[in-house]
DSSP file (Angstrom, degrees, kcal/mol; ACC not computed):
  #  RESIDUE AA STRUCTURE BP1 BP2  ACC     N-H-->O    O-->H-N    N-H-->O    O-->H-N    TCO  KAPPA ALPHA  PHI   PSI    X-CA   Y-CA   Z-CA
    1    1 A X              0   0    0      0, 0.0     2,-0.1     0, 0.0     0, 0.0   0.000 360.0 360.0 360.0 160.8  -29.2  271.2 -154.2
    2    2 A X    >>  -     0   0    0      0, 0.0     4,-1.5     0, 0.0     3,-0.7  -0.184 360.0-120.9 -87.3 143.4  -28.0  273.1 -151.6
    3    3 A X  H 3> S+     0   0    0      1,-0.2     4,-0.9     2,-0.2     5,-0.1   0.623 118.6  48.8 -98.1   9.7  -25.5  276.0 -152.0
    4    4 A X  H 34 S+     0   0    0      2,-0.2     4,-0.3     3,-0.1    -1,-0.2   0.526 106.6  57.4-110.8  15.5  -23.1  274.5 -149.8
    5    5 A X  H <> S+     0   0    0     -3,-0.7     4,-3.7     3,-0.1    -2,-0.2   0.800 114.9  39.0 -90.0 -58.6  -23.6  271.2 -151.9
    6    6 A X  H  X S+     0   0    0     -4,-1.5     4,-1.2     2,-0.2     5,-0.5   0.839 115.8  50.4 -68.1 -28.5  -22.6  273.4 -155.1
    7    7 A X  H >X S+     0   0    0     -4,-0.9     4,-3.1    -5,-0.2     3,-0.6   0.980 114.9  44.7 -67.3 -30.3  -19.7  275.4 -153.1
    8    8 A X  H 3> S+     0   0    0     -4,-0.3     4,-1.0     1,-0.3    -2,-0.2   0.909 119.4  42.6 -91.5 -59.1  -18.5  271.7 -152.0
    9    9 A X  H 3X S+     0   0    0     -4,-3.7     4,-0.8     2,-0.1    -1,-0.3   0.534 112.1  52.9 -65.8  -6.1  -19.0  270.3 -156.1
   10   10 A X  H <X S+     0   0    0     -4,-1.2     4,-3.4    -3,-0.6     5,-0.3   0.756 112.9  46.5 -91.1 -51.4  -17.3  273.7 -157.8
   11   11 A X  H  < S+     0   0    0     -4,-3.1    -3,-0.2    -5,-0.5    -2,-0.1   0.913 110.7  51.4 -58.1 -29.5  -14.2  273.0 -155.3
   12   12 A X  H >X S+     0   0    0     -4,-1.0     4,-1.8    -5,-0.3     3,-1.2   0.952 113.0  45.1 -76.3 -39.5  -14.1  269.4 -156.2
   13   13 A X  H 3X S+     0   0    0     -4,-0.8     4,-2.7     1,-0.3     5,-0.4   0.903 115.9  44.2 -65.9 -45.4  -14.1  270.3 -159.9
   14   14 A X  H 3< S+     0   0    0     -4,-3.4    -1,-0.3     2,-0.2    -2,-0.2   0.491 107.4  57.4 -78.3  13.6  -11.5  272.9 -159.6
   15   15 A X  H <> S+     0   0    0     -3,-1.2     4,-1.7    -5,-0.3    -2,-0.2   0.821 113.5  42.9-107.8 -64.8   -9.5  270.7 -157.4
   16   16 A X  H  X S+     0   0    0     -4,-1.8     4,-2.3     2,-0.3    -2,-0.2   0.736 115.4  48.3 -36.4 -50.5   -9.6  268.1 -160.6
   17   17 A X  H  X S+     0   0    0     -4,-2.7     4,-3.2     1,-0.2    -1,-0.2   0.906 113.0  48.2 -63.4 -42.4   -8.9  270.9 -163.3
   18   18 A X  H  >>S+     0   0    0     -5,-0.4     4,-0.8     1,-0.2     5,-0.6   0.889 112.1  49.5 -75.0 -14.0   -6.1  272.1 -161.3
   19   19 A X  I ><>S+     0   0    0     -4,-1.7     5,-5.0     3,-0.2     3,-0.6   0.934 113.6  50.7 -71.5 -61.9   -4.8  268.6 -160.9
   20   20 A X  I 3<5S+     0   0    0     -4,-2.3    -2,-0.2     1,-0.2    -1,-0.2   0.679 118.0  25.1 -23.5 -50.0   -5.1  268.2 -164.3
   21   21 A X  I 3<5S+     0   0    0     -4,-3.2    -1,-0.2    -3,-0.2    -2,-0.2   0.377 131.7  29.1-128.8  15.7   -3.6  270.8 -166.0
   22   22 A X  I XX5S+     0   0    0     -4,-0.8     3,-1.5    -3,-0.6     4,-0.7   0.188 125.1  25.6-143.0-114.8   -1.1  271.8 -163.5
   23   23 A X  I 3><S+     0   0    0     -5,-0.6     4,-1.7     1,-0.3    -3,-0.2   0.560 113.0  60.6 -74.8   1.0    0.1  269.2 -161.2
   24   24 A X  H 3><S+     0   0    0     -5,-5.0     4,-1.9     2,-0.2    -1,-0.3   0.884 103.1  52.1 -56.0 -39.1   -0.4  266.0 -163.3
   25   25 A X  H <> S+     0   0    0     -3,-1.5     4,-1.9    -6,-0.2    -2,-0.2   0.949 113.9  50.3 -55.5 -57.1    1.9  267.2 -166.0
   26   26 A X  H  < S+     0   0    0     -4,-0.7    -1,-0.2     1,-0.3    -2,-0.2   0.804 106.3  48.9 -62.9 -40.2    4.3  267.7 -163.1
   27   27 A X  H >< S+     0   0    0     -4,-1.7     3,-1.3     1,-0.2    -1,-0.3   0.908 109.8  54.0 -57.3 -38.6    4.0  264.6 -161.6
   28   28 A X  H 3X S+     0   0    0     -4,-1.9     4,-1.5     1,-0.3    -2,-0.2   0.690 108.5  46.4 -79.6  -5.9    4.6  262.7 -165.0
   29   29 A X  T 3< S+     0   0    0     -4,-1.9    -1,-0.3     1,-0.3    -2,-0.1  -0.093 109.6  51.1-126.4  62.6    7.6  264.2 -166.0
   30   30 A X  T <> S+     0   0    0     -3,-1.3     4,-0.6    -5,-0.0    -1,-0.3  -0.170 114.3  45.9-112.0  -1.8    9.3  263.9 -162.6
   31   31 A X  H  > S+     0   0    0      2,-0.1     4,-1.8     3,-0.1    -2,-0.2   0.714 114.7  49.1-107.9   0.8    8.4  260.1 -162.7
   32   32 A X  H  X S+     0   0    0     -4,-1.5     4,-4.8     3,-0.2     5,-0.2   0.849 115.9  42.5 -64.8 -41.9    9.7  260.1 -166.6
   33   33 A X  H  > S+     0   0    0      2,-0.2     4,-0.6    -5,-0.2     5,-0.2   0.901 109.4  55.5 -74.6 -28.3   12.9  261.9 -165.3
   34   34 A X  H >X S+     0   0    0     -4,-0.6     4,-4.4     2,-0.2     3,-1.4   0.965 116.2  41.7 -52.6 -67.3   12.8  259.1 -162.0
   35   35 A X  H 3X S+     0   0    0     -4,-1.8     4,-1.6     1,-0.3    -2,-0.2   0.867 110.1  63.1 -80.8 -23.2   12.8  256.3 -165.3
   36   36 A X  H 3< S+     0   0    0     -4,-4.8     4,-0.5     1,-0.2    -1,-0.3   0.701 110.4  34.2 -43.2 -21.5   15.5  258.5 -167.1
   37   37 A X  H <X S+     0   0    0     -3,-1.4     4,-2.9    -4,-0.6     5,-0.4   0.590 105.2  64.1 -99.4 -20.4   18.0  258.0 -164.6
   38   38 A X  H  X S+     0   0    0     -4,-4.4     4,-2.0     1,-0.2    -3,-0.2   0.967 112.2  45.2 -70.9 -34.2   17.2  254.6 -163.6
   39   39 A X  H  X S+     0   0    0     -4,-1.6     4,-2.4     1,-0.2    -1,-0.2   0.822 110.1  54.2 -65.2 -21.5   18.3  253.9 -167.5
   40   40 A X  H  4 S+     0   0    0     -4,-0.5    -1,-0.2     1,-0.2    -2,-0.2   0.879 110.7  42.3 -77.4 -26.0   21.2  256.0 -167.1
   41   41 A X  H >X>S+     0   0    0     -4,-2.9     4,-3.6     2,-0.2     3,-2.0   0.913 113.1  52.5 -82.0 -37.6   22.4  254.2 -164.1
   42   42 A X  H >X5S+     0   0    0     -4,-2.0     4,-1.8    -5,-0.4     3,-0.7   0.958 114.4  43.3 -40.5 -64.2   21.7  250.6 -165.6
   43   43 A X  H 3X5S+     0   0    0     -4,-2.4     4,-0.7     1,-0.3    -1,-0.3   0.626 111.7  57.9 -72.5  -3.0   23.8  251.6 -169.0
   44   44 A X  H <>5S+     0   0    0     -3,-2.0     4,-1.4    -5,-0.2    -1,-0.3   0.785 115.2  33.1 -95.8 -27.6   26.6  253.2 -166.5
   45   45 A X  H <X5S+     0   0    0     -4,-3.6     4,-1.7    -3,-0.7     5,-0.4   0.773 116.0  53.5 -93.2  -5.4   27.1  249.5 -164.5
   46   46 A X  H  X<S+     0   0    0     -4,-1.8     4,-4.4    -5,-0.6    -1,-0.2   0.944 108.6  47.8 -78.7 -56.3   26.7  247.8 -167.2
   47   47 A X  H  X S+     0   0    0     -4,-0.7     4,-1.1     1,-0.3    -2,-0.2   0.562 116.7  48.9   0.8 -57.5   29.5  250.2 -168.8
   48   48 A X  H >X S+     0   0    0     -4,-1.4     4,-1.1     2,-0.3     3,-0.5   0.932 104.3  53.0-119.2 -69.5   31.5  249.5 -165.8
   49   49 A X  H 3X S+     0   0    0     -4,-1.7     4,-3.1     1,-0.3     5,-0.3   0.964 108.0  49.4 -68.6 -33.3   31.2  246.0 -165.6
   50   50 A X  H 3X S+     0   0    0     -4,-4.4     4,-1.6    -5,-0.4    -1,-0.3   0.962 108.7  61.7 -51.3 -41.0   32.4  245.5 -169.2
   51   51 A X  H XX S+     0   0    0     -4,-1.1     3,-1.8    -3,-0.5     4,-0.6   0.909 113.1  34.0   1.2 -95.6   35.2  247.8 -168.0
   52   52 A X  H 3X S+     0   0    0     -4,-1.1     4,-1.6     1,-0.3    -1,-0.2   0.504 108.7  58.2 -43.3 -40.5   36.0  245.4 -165.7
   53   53 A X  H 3X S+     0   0    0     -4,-3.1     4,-2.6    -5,-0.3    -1,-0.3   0.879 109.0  51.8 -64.3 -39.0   35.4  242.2 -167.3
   54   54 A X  H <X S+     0   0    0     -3,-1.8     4,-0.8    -4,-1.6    -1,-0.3   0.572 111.8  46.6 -83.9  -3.7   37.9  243.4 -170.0
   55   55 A X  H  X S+     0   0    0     -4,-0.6     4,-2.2     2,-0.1    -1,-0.3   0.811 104.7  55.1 -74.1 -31.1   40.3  244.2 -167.5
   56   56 A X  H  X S+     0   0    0     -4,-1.6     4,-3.3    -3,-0.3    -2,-0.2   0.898 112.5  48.7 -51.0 -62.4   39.8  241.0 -165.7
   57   57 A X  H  X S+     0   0    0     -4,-2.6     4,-1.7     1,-0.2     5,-0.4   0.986 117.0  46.2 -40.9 -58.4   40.7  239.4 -169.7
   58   58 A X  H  X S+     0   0    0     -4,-0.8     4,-2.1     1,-0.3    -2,-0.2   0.865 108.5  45.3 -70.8 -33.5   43.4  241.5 -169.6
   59   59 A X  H  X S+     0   0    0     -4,-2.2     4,-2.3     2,-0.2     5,-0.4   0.832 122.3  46.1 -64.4 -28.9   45.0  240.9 -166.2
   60   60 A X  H  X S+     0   0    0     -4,-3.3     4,-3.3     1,-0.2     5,-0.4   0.977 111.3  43.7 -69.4 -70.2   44.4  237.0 -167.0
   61   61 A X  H  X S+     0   0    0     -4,-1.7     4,-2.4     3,-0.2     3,-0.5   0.892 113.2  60.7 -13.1 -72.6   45.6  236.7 -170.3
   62   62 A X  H >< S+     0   0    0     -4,-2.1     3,-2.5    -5,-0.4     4,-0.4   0.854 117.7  29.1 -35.7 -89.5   48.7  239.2 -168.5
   63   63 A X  H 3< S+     0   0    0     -4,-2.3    -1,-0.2     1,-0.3    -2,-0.2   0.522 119.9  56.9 -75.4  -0.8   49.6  236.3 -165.8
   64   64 A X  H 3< S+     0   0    0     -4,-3.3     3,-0.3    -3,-0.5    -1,-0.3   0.830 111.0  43.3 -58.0 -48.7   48.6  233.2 -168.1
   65   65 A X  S << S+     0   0    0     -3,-2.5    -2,-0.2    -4,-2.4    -3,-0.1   0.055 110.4  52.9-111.4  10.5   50.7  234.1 -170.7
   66   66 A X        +     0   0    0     -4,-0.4     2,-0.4    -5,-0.2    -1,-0.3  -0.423  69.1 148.8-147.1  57.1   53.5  234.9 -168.7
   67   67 A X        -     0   0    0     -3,-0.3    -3,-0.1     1,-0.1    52,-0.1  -0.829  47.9-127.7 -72.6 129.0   53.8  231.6 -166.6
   68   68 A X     >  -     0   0    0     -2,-0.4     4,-1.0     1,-0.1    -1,-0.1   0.101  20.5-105.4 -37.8-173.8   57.4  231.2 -165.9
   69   69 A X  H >> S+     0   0    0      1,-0.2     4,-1.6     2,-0.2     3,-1.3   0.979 112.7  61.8 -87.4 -38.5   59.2  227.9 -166.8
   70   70 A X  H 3> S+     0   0    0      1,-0.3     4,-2.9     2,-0.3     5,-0.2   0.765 104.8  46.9-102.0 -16.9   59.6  226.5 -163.6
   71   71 A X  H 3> S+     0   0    0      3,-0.2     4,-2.2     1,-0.1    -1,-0.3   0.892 117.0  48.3 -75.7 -16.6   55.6  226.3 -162.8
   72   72 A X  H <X S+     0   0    0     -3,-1.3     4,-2.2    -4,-1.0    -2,-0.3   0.980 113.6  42.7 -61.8 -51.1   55.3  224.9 -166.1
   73   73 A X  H  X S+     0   0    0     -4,-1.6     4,-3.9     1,-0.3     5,-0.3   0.928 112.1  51.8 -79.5 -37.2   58.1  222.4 -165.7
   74   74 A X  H  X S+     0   0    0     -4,-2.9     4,-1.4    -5,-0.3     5,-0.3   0.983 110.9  52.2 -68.0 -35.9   56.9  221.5 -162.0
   75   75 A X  H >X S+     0   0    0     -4,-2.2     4,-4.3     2,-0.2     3,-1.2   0.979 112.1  56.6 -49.3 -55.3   52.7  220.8 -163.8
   76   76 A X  H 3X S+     0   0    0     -4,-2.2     4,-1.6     1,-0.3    -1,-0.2   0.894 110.3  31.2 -24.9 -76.6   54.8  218.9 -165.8
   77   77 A X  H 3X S+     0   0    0     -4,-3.9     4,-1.4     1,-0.2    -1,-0.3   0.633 119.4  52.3 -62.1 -19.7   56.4  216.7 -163.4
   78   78 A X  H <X S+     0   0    0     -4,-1.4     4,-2.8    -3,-1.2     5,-0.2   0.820 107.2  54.8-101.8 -35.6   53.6  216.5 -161.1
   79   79 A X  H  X S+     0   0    0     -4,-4.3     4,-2.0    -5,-0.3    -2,-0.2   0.918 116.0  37.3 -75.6 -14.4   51.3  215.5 -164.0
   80   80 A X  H >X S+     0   0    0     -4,-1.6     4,-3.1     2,-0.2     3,-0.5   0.969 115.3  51.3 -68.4 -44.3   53.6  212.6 -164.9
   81   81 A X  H 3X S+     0   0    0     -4,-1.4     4,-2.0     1,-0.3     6,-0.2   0.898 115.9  47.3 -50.3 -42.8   54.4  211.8 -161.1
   82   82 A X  H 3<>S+     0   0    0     -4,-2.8     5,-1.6     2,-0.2    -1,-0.3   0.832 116.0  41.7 -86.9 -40.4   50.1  211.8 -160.8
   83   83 A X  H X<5S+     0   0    0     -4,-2.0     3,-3.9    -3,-0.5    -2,-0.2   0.967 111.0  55.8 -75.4 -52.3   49.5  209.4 -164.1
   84   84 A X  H 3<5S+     0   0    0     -4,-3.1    -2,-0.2     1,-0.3    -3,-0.2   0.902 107.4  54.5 -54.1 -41.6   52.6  206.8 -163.2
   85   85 A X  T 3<5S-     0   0    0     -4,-2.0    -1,-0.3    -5,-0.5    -2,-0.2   0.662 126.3-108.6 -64.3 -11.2   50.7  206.4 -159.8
   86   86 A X  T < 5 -     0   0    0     -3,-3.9    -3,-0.2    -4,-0.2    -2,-0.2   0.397  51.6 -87.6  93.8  -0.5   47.6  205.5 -161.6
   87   87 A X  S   <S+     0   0    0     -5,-1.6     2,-0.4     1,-0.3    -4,-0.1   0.780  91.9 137.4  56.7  55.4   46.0  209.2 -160.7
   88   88 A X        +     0   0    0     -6,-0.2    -1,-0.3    -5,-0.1     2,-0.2  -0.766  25.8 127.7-143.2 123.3   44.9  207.4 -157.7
   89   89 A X        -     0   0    0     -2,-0.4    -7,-0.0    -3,-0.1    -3,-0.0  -0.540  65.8-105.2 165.9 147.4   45.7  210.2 -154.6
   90   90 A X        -     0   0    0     -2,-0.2     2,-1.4     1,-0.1     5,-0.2  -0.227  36.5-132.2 -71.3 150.0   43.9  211.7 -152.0
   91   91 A X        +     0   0    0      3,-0.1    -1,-0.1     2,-0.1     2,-0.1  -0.713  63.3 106.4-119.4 107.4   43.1  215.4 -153.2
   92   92 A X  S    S-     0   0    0     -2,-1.4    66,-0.0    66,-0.0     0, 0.0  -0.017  95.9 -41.2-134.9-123.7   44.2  217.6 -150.0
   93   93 A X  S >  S+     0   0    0      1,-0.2     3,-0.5     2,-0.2     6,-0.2   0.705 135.9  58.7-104.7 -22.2   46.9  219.8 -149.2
   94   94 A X  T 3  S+     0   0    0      1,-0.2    -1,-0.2     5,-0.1    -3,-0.1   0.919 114.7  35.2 -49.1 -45.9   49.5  217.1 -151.0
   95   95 A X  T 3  S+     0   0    0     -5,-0.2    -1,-0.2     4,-0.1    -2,-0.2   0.020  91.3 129.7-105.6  32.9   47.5  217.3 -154.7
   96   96 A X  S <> S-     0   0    0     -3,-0.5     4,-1.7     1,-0.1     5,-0.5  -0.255  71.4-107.8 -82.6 160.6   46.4  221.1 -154.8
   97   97 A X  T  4 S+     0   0    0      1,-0.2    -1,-0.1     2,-0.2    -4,-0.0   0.781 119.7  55.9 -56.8 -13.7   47.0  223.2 -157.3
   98   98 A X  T  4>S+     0   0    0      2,-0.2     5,-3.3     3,-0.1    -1,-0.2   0.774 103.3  52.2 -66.2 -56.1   49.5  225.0 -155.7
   99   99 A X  T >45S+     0   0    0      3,-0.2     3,-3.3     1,-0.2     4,-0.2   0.966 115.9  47.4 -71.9 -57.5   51.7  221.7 -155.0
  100  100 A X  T 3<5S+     0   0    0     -4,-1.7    -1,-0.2     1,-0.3   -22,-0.2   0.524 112.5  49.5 -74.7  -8.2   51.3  220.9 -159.4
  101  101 A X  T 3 5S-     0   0    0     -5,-0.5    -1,-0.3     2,-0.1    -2,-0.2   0.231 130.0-101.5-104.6  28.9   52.2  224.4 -159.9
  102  102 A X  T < 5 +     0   0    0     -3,-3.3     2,-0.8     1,-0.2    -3,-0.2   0.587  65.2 142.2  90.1   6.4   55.5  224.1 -157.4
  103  103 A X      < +     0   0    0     -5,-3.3    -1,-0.2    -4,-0.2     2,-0.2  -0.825  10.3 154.7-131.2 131.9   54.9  225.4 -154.7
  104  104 A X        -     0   0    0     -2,-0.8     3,-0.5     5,-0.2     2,-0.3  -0.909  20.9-168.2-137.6 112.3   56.4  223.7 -151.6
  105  105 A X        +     0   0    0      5,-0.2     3,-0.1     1,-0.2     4,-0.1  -0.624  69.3   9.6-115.8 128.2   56.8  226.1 -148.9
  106  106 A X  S    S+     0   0    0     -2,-0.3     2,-0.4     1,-0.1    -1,-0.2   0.728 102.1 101.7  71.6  22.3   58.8  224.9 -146.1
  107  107 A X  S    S-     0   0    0     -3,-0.5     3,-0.4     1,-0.1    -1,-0.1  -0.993  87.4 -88.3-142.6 152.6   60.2  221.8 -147.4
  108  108 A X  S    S+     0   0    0     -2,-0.4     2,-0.3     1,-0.4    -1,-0.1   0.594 130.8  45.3 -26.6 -48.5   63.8  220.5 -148.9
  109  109 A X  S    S+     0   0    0     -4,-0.1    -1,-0.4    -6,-0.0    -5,-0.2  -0.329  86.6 143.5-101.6  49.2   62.5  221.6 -152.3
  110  110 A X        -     0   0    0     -3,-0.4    -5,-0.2    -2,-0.3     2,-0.1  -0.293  41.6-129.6 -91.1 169.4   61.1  225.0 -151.2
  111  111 A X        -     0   0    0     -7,-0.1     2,-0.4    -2,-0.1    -5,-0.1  -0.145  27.8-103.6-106.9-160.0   61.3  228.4 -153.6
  112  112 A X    >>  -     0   0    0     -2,-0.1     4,-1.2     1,-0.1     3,-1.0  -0.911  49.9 -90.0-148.5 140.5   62.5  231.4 -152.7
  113  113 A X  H 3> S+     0   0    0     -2,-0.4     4,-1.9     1,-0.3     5,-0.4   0.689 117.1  53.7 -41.7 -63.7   59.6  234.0 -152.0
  114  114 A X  H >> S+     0   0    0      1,-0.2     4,-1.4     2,-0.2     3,-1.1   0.926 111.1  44.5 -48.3 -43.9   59.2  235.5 -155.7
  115  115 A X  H X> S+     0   0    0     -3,-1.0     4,-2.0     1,-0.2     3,-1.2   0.980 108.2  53.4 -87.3 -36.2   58.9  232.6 -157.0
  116  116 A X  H 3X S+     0   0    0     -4,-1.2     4,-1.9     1,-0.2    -1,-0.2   0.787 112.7  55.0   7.7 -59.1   56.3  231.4 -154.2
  117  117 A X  H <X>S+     0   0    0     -4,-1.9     4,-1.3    -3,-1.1     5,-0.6   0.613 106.8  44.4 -69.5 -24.4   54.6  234.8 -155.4
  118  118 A X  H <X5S+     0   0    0     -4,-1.4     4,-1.0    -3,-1.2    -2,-0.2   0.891 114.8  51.6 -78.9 -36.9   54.4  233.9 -159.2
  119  119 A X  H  X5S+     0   0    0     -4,-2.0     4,-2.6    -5,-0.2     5,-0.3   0.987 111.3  44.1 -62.0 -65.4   53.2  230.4 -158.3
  120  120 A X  H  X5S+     0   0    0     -4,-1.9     4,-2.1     1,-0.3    -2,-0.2   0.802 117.4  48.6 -70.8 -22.2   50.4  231.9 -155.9
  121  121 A X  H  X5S+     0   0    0     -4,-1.3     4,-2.4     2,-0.2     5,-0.3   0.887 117.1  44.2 -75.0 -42.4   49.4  234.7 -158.8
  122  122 A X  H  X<S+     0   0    0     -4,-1.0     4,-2.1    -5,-0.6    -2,-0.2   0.920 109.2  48.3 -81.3 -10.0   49.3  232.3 -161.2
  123  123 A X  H  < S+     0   0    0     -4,-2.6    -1,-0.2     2,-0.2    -2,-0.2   0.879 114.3  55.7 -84.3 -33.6   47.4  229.5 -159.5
  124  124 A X  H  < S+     0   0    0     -4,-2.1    23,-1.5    -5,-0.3    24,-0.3   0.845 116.1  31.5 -55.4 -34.9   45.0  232.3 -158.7
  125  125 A X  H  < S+     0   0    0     -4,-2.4    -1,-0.2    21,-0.2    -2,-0.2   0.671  96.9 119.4 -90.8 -15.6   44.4  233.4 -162.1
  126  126 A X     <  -     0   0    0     -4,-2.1     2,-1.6    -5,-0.3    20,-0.3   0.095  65.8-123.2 -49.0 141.1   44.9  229.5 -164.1
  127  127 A X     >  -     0   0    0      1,-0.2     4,-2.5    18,-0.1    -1,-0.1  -0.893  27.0-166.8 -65.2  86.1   42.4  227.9 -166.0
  128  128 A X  H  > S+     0   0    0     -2,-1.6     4,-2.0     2,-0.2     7,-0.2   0.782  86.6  53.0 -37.2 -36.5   42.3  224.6 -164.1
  129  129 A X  H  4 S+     0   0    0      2,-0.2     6,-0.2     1,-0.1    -1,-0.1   0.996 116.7  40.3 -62.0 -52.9   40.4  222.9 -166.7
  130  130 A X  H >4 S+     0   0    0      1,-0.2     3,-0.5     2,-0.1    -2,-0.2   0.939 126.5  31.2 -35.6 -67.2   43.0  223.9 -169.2
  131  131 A X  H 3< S+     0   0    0     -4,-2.5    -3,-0.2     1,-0.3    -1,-0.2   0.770 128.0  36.8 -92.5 -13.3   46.0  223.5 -167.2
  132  132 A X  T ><  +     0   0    0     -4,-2.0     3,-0.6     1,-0.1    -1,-0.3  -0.636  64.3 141.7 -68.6  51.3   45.0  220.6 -165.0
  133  133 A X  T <  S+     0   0    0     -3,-0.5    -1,-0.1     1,-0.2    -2,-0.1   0.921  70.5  60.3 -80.4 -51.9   42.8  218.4 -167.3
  134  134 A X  T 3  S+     0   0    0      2,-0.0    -1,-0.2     0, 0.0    -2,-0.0   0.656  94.9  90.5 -75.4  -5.8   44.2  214.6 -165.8
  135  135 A X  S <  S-     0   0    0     -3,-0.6     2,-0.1    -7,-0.2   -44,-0.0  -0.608  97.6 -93.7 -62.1 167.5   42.5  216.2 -162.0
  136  136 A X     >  -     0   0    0      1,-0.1     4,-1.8     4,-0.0     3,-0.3  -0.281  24.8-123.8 -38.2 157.0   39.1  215.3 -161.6
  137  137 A X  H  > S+     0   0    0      2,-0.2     4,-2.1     1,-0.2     5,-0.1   0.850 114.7  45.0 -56.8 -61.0   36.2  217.6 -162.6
  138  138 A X  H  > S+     0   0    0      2,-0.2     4,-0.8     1,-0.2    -1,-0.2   0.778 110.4  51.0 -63.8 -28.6   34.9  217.6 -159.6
  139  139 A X  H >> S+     0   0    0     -3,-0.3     3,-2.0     2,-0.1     4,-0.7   0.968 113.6  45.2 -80.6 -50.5   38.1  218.2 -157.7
  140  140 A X  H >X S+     0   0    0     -4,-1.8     3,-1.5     1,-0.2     4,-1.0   0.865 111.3  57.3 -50.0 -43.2   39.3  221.5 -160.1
  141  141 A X  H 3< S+     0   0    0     -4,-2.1    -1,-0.2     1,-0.3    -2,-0.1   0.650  90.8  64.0 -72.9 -31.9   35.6  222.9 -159.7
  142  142 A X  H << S+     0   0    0     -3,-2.0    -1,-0.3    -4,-0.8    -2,-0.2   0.570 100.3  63.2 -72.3   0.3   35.8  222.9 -156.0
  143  143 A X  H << S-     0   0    0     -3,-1.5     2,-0.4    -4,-0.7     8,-0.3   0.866  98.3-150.3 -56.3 -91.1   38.7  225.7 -156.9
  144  144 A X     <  -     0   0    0     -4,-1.0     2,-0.3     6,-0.2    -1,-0.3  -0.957  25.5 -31.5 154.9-148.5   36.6  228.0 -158.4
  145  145 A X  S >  S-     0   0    0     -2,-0.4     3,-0.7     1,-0.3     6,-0.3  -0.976  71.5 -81.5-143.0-158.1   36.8  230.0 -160.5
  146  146 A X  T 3  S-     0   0    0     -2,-0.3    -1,-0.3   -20,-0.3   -21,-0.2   0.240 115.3  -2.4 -49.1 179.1   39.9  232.3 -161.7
  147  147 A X  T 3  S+     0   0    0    -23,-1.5    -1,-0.2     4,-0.1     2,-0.2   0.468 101.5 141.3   5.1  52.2   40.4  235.3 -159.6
  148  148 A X  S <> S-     0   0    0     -3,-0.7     4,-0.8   -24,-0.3     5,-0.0  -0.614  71.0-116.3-100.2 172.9   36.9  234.4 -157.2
  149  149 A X  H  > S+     0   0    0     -2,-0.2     4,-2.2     2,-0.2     5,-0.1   0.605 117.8  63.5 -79.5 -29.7   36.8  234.9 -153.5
  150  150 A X  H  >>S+     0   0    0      2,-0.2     4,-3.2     1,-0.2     5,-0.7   1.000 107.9  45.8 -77.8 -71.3   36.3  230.5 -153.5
  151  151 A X  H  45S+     0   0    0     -8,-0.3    -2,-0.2     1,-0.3    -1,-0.2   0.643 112.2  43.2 -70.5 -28.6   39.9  230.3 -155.1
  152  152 A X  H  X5S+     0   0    0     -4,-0.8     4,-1.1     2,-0.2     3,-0.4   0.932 113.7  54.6 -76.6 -63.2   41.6  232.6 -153.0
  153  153 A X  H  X5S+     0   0    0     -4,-2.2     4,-2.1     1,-0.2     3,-0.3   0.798 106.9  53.7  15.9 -81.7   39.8  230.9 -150.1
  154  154 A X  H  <5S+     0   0    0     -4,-3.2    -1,-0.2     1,-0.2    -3,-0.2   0.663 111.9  43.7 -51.9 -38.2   41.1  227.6 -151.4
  155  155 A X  H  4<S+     0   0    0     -5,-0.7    -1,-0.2    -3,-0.4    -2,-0.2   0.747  99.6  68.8-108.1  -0.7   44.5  228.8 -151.3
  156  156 A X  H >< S+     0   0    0     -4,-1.1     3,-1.3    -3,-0.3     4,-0.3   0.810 103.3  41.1  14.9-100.2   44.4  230.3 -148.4
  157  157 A X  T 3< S+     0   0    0     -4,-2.1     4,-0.3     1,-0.3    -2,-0.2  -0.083 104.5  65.3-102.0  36.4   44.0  227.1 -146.3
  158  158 A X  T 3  S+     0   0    0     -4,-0.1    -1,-0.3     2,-0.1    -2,-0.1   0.263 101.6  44.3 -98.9  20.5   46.1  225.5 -148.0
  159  159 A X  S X  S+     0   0    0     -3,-1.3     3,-2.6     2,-0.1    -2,-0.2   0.647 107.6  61.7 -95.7  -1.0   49.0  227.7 -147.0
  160  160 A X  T 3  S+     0   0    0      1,-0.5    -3,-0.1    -4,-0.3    -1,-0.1   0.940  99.1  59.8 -89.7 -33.1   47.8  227.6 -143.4
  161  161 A X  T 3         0   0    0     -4,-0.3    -1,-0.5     1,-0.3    -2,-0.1   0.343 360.0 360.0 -64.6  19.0   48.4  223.9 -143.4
  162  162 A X    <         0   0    0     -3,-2.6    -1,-0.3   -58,-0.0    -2,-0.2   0.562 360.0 360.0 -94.2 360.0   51.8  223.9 -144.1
């Protein structure tokens, strides 16, 4: 060999050593500190979304359990009015959840804004299966479900028809 064949193999081996014993260590524990933080952010949303979810419980629970009477009384009335018919009815802006929890905006039997407002928090937050069990399946499901972007949506346009 050559001496610029040996300068050319000593550099490559001390390029390997120094790699080794210098910036491999370095490398590995900046990409262990890279996968320490990627766990720390995972366990912080997940943290956060339990947060939420158990505020979500709580806010439901909150406006579930605190229906006034008169949307109970109008599910009442609407679910008899809806069986005596045969449940037979087109399901539009007439049969919404809104109309079986009271609320008739602009018409002989209208509310007076709060309660308008109690109706629309609580149709936002309801268990439809629960409190509307004689609808269809199919019809409650296109709802959504409580407090989603679908259900607000939903309720939406149906104030825009009136």
């Amino acid at each position: 060999m050559n001496d610029d064949a040996i300068l050319i193999l000593l550099l490559l081996i001390t390029a390997i050593v120094l790699w080794l014993s210098v910036f491999g260590p370095k490398v590995k524990e900046a990409r262990a500190e890279r996968e320490r933080r990627a766990v720390a952010e995972a366990e912080r949303r997940a943290a956060e979304r339990a947060r939420l979810k158990a505020e979500r419980e709580v806010l439901l629970k909150r406006i579930r359990g605190n229906a006034p009477d008169f949307i109970l009384k109008a599910r009442l009335e609407f679910e008899r009015e809806y069986r005596a018919g045969g449940g037979d009815g087109s399901f539009g802006q007439e049969m919404s959840p809104l109309v079986c929890f009271g609320y008739h905006v602009g018409k002989t039997i209208g509310r007076i804004e709060t309660e308008r407002h109690s109706i629309l928090e609580y149709a936002v937050a309801a268990d439809l299966d629960a409190a509307l069990p004689f609808l269809p399946e199919s019809y409650r499901s296109q709802w959504g479900e409580p407090l989603s972007t679908n259900r607000q949506s939903h309720i939406h346009a149906s104030e825009q028809q009136r």
